[in-house]
KOLLUM-213238 format. One record per residue (C-alpha): x negated, y negated, z negated; chain. Coordinates in nm, 2 decimals, always signed. Example, Ala and Ser with C-alpha at 12.3 -4.5 7.8 and 13.67 -1.06 7.14 Angstrom:
BEGIN
{{-1.23; +0.45; -0.78}; "A"},
{{-1.37; +0.11; -0.71}; "A"},
REM end
This chain:
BEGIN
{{+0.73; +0.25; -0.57}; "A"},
{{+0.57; +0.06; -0.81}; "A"},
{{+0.45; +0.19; -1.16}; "A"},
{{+0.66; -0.06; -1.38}; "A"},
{{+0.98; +0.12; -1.19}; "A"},
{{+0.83; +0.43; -1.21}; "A"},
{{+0.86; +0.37; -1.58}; "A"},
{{+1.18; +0.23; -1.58}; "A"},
{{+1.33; +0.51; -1.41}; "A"},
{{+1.14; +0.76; -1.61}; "A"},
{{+1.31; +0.58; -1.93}; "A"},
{{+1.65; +0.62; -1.73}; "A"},
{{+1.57; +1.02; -1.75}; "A"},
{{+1.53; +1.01; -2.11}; "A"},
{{+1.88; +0.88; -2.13}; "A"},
{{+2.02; +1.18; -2.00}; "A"},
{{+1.80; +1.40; -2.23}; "A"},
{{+1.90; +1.23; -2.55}; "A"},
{{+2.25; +1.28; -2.51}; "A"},
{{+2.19; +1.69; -2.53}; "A"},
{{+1.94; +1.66; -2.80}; "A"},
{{+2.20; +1.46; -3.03}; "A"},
{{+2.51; +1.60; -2.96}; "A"},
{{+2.41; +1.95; -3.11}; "A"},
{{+2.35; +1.79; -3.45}; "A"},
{{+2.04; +2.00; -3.52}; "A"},
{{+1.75; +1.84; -3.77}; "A"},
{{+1.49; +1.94; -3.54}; "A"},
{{+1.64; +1.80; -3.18}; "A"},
{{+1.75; +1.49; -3.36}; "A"},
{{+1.35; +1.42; -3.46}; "A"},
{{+1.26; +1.48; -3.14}; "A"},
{{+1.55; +1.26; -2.98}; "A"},
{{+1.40; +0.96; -3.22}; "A"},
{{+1.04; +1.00; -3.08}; "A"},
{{+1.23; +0.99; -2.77}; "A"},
{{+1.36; +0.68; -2.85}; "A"},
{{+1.10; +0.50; -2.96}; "A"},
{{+0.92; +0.55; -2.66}; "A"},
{{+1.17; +0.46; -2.44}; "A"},
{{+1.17; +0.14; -2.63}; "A"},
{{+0.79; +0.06; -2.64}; "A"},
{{+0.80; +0.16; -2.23}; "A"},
{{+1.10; -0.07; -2.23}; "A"},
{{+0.81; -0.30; -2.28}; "A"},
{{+0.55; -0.19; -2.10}; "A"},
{{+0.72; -0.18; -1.78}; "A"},
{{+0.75; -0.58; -1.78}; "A"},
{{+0.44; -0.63; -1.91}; "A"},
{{+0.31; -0.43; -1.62}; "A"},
{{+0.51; -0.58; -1.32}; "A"},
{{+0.41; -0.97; -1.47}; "A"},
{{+0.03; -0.84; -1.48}; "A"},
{{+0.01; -0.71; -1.19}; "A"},
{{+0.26; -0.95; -1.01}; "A"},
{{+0.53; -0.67; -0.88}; "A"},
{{+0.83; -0.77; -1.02}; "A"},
{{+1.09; -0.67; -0.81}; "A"},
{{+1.44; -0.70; -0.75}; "A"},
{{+1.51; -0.32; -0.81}; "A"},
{{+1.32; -0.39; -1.11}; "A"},
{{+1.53; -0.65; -1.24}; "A"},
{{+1.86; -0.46; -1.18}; "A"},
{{+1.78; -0.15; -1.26}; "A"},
{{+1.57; -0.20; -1.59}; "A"},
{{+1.91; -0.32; -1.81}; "A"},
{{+2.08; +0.01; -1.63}; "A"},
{{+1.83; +0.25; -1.81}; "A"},
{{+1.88; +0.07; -2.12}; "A"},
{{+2.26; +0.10; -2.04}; "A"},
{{+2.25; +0.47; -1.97}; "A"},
{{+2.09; +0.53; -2.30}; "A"},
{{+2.29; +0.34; -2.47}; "A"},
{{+2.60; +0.55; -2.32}; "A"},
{{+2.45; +0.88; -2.40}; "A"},
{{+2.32; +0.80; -2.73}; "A"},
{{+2.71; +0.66; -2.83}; "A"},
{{+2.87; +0.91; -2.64}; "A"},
{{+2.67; +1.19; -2.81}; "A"},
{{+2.78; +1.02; -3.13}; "A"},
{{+3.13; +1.13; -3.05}; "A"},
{{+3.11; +1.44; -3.01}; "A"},
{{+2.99; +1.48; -3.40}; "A"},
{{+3.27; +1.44; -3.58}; "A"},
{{+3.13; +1.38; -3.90}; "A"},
{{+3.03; +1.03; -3.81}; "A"},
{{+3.39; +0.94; -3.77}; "A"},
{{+3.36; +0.69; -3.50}; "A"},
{{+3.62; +0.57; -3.34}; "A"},
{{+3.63; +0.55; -2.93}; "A"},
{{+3.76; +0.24; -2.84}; "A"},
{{+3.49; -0.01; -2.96}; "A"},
{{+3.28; +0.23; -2.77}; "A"},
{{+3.53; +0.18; -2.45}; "A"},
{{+3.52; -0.13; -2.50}; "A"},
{{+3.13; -0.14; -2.52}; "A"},
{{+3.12; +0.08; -2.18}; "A"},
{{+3.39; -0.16; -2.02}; "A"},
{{+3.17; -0.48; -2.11}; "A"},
{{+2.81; -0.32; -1.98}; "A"},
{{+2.99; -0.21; -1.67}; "A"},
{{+3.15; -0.52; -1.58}; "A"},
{{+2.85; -0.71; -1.60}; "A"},
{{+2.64; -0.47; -1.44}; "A"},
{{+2.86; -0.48; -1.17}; "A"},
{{+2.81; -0.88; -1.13}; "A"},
{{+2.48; -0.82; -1.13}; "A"},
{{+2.51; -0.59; -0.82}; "A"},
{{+2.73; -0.85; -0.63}; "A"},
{{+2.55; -1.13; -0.73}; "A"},
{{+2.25; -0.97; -0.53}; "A"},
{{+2.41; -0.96; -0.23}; "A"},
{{+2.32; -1.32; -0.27}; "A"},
{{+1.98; -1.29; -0.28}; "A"},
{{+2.03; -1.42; -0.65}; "A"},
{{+1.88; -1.16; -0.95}; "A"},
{{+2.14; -1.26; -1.29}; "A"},
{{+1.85; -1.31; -1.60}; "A"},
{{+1.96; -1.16; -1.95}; "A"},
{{+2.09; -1.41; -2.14}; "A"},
{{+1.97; -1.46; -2.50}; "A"},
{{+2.29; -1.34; -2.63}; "A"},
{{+2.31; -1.05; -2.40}; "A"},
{{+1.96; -0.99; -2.53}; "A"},
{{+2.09; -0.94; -2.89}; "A"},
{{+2.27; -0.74; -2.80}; "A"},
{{+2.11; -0.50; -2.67}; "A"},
{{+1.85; -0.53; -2.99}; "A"},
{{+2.16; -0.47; -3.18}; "A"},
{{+2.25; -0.20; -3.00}; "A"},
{{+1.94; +0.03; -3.01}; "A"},
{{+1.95; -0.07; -3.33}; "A"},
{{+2.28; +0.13; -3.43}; "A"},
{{+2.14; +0.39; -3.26}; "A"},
{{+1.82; +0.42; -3.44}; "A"},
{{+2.05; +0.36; -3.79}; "A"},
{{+2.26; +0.64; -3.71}; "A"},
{{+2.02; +0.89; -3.55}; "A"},
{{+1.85; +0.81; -3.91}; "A"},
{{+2.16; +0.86; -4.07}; "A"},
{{+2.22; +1.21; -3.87}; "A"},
{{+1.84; +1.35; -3.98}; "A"},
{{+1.86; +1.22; -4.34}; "A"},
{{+2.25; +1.45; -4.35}; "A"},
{{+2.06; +1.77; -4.19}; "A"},
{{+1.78; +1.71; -4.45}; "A"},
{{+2.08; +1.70; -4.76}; "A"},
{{+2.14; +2.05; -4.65}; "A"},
{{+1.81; +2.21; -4.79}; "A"},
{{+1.77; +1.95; -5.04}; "A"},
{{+2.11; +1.81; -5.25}; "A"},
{{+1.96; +1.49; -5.41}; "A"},
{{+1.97; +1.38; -5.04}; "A"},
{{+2.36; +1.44; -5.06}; "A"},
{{+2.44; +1.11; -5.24}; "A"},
{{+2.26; +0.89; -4.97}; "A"},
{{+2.47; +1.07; -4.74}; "A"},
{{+2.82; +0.99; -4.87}; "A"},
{{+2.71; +0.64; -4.98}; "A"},
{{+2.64; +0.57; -4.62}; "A"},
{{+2.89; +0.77; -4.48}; "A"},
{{+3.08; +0.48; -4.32}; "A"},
{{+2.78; +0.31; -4.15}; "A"},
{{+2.79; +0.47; -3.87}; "A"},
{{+3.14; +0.34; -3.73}; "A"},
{{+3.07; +0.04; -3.89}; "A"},
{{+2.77; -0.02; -3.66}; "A"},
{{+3.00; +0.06; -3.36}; "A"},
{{+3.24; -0.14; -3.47}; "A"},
{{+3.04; -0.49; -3.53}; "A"},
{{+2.79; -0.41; -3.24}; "A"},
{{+3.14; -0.37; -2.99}; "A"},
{{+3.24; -0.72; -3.12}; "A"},
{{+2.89; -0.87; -3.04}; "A"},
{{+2.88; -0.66; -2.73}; "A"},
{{+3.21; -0.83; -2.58}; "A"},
{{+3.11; -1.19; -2.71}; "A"},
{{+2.81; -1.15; -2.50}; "A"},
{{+2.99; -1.08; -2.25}; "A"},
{{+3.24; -1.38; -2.21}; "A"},
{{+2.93; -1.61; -2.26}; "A"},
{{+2.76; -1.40; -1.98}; "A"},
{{+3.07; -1.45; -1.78}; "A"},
{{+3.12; -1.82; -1.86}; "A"},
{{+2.75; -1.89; -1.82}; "A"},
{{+2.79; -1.79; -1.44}; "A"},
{{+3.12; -1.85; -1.36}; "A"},
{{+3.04; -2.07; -1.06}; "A"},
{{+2.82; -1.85; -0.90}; "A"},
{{+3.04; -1.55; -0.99}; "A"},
{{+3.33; -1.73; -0.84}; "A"},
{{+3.20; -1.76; -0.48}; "A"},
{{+3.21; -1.42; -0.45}; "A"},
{{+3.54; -1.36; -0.53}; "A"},
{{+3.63; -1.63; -0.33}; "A"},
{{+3.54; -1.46; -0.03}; "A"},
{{+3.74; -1.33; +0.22}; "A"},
REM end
């Protein structure tokens, strides 16, 4: 295995270990779920920097590198549920799971052509917009712990109270967008498979 998968499956891992580090709500796991974070986003980098440097891009590569991003994505929202202070509601996050799976699952059957489907620009977005509700809200979460043993943090708190849905809520919109240009985008190629008999 090469090291840029090696990576990308190591950033797959910390997927499943920032979904237990946010859900408890605790100031100290939430710090250490945004270190997390950050460097699954600078590896995020490093593994396609590494494979184009060293010329081993591969397929499993190029499928399973949006699936890490995808299973943090999951875990970090998910997690986000299960706080019930943030008030988010589920279905732009069905929605959001819906959308990622759909097109993953394109990407999977467009293989079987010997044909790897490239992020689109939009699909790009929105997967910076994405990780970008997360970090907001992880914020959010440390800055509410903090209000606990200092008060003047309380009014921060309540002003931003609605963010987090509102994130979910505008990043689900972007996040089915993307997907309907993804869609449309590839249609013809998309189609020969479901064509078949």
């Amino acid at each position: 295995m090469t090291l840029a998968n090696k990576i990308t499956l190591t950033r797959t891992f910390f997927g499943i270990i920032l979904f237990f580090l946010i859900k408890h709500d605790n100031l100290l796991l939430l710090i250490t779920a945004f270190i997390i974070l950050i460097i699954s986003t600078i590896s995020d980098y490093i593994d396609g920097k590494i494979a184009r440097m060293t010329n081993t891009t591969t397929n499993f590569g190029a499928i399973v590198d949006p699936f890490a991003d995808k299973i943090i994505v999951f875990s970090c929202y998910l997690s986000f549920l299960d706080i019930k202070e943030l008030n988010i509601p589920v279905f732009p996050i069905f929605l959001i799971i819906i959308r990622e799976l759909s097109v993953a699952s394109l990407r999977v059957l467009t293989a079987f052509e010997n044909y790897v489907l490239k992020a689109e620009p939009s699909g790009k977005f929105k997967t910076l917009l994405q990780f970008i509700s997360i970090y907001l809200i992880i914020i959010y979460l440390i800055i509410k712990n903090l209000s606990l043993r200092n008060p003047e943090l309380e009014k921060i708190v309540i002003t931003f109270s609605s963010l987090p849905s509102t994130l979910i809520i505008i990043t689900s919109i972007v996040t089915i967008i993307s997907g309907i240009i993804y869609i449309a985008n590839h249609y013809s190629l998309i189609s020969k498979q479901w064509g078949k008999n």
